[in-house]
N, C-alpha and C positions, 0 to 999 in steps of 0.2 A: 548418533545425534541424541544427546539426553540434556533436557534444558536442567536448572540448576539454579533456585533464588534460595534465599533467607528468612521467605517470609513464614510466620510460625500458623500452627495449627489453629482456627479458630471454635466457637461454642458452638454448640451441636443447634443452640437457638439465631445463631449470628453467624452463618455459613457464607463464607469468602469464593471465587472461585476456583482458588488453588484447590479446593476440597477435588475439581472434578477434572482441572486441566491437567493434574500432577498424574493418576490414574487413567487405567486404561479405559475405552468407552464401554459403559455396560453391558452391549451385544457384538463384539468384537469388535469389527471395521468400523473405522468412524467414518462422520457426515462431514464433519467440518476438523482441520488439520493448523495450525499454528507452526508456523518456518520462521525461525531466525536465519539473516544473512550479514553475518556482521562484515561485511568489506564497504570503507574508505577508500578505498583506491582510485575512483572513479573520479569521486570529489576531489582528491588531490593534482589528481590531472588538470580538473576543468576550476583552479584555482581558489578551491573553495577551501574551507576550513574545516580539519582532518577532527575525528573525533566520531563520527557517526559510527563505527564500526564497533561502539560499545553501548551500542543502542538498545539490541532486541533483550540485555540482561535490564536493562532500566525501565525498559517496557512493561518484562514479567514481572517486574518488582510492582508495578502501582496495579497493571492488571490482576493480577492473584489476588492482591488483597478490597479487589472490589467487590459487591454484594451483585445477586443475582439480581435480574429487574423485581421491582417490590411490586410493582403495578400489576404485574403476571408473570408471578413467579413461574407457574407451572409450565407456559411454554417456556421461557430460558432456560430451566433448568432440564428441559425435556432435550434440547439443543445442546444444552450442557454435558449430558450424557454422552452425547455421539461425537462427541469433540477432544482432540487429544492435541496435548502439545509436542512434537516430536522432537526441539530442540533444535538447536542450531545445525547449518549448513559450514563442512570444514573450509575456512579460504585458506589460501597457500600465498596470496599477494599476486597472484598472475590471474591479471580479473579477466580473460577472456576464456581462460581455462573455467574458474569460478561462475562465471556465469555462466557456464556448460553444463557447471554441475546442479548449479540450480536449476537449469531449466528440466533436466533427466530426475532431480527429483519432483520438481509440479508436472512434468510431464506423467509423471505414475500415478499421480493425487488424480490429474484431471482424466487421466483417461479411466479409474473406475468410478468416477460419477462425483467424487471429493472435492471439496471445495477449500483451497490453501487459503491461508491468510499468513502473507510473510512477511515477518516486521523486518526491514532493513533499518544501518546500509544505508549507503549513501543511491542518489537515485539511477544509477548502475544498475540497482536490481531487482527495477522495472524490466530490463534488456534481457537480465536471467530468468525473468520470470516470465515476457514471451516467448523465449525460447521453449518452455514449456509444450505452449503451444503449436509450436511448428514445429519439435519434435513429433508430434502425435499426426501431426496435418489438420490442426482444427484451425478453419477460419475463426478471426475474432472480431471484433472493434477494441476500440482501447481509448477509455474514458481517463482524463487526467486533469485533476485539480491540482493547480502550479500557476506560482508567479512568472515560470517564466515556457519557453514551448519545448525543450532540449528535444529541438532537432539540428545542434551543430556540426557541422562536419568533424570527423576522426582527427585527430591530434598526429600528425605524422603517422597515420596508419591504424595509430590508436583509439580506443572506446575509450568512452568515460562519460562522467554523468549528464554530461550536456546532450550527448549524442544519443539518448535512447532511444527516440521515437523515430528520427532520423533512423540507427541500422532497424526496428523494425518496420518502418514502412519499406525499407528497399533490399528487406531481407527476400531470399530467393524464394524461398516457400512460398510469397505472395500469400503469407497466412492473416497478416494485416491489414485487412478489411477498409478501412477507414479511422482516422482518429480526431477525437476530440479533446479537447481542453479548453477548463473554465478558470478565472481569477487572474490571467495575464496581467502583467504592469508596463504598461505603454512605453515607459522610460527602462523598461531589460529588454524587451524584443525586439529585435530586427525586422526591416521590410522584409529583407531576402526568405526570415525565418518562416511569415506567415503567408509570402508567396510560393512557399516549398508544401506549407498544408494546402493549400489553394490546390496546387496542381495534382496532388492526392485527394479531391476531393472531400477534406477535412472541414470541420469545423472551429472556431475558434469565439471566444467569449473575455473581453476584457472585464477587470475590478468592478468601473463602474457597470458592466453588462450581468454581473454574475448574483442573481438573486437566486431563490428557491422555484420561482416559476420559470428560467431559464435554462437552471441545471436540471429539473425534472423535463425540459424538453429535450435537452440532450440525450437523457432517457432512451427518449422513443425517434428518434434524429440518425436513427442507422438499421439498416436491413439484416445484419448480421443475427449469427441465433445464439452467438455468445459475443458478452460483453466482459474484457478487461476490465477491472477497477484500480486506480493508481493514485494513491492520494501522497503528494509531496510537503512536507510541513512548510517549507517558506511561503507558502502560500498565506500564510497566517499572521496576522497584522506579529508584527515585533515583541509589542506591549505585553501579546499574551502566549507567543511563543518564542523567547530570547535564546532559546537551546535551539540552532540549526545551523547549518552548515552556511547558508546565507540567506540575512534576517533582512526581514521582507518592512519597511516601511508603507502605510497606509495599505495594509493587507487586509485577509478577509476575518472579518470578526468569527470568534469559536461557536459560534450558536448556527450562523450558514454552513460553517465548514460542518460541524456536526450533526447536523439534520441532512446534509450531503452524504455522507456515510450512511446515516441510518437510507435512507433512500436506496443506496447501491445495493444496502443487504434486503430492501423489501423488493428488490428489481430480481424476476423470477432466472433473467437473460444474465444477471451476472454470477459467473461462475469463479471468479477467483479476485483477490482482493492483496493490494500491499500498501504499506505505511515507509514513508521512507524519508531521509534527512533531519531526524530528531539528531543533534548533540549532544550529550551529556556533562562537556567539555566545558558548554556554554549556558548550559540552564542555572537557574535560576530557582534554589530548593525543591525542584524536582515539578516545577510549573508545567514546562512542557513535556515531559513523560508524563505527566498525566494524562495532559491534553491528547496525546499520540497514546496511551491507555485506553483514555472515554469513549475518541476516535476510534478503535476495533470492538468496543463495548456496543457502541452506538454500529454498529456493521452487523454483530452479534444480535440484538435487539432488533435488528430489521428484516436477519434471516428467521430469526426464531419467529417472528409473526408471517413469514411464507406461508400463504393457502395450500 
């Protein structure tokens, strides 16, 4: 897995962070791990519009050429050091294999103490990326900002992006703790979908329920000692993210969504993080790869201020 952008070398006074994702981390093992997963498959199943799978190259493209935080530099860049990009994850098109193989590589991040951030990918690879988890036997919770809850039942037998929270809560490992999710839209969820978190003792947070002092109680809303982070882009009003797989009318404005992220990386309990359903198919001169950029910038900036 070796990631691969374009973007050029910058001034020794105007340092990008390609300067530190592209190299290895200063003291060998890194802190914090970057996973691409470029599989659509999921999305194409669950009727959505295919394109995501050329995500995590559109990612590194705006993330590289962003600047370290100016406000403190010195912790970012201190984070920055122990942080490697590793490149993408290979898919083959056979997403249940694929997502086996994602979960055996965060499965290796998380059990030496690493903290992945894997840009997907359609949101299938939320599914690869708790398998992680219950490959190793860690209990988790699993926090997820999303317009909508994907916990649909399998498609003749099949996974796909609707279904992920659904096969991890009823995965065998019973590694899934409880889950959450904030920015629901009243008009994409089912009764059935949120009487199924109900019986898993879940939680759930519609549009109009989803502010900053609601997702920070989410926070602290579960007994587990590791916290999933899963951040879906249709969560995001349309206006300012038109690159997704399915565009979210009256969604949540980029300022919540992004102080949401920074939150997940100052939350000590979260130990792993994904980005998932950015488009590239569908954006809009590169609006929302930003936005899914700022979004692990702002994750980054929240681990880097960790006490």
């Amino acid at each position: 897995m070796q990631p691969s952008t374009d973007i050029p070398e910058t001034a020794p006074d105007d340092p990008r962070l390609a300067r530190w994702l592209r190299s290895e981390p200063d003291e060998g093992k890194p802190g914090v791990v970057l996973v691409g997963f470029p599989s659509d498959e999921g999305v194409k199943r669950n009727d959505g519009r295919a394109g995501a799978s050329a995500a995590p190259g559109q990612i590194r493209r705006q993330l590289y050429a962003m600047t370290p935080d100016a406000e403190d530099s010195d912790r970012f860049i201190k984070l920055l050091e122990h942080t490697n990009d590793v490149g993408d994850v290979p898919v083959s098109g056979d997403l249940q294999a694929d997502q086996l193989t994602l979960g055996t590589v965060i499965a290796r991040y998380l059990e030496q103490g690493i903290i992945p951030i894997i840009m997907g990918g359609g949101h299938e690879t939320a599914y690869g990326h708790f398998l992680g988890y219950a490959e190793n036997g860690f209990a988790t919770s699993i926090l997820n900002v999303d317009a909508h809850t994907d916990v649909r039942p399998l498609k003749e037998g099949r996974s796909h992006s609707g279904s992920t929270f659904r096969q991890a809560l009823e995965h065998g490992s019973q590694c899934a703790e409880t889950y959450l999710v904030a920015g629901l839209q009243p008009h994409a969820v089912a009764a059935s979908h949120l009487a199924f978190i109900d019986r898993h003792r879940g939680h759930y947070l519609f549009r109009d329920e989803t502010n900053i002092t609601s997702i920070s109680g989410l926070f602290h809303s579960h007994e587990s000692d590791r916290l999933m982070a899963t951040f879906d882009m249709d969560a995001v009003d349309q206006s300012c993210a038109p690159g997704v797989s399915a565009p979210c009318t009256n969604g949540l404005l980029p300022d919540l969504w992004l102080t949401a992220a920074y939150l997940a990386g100052r939350n000590k309990q979260v130990t792993s993080f994904d980005i998932s359903e950015l488009n590239p198919e569908y954006d809009r001169d590169g609006q929302t790869a930003r936005l899914a950029a700022l979004t692990i910038w702002q994750f980054m900036l929240g681990l880097s201020q960790r006490s």
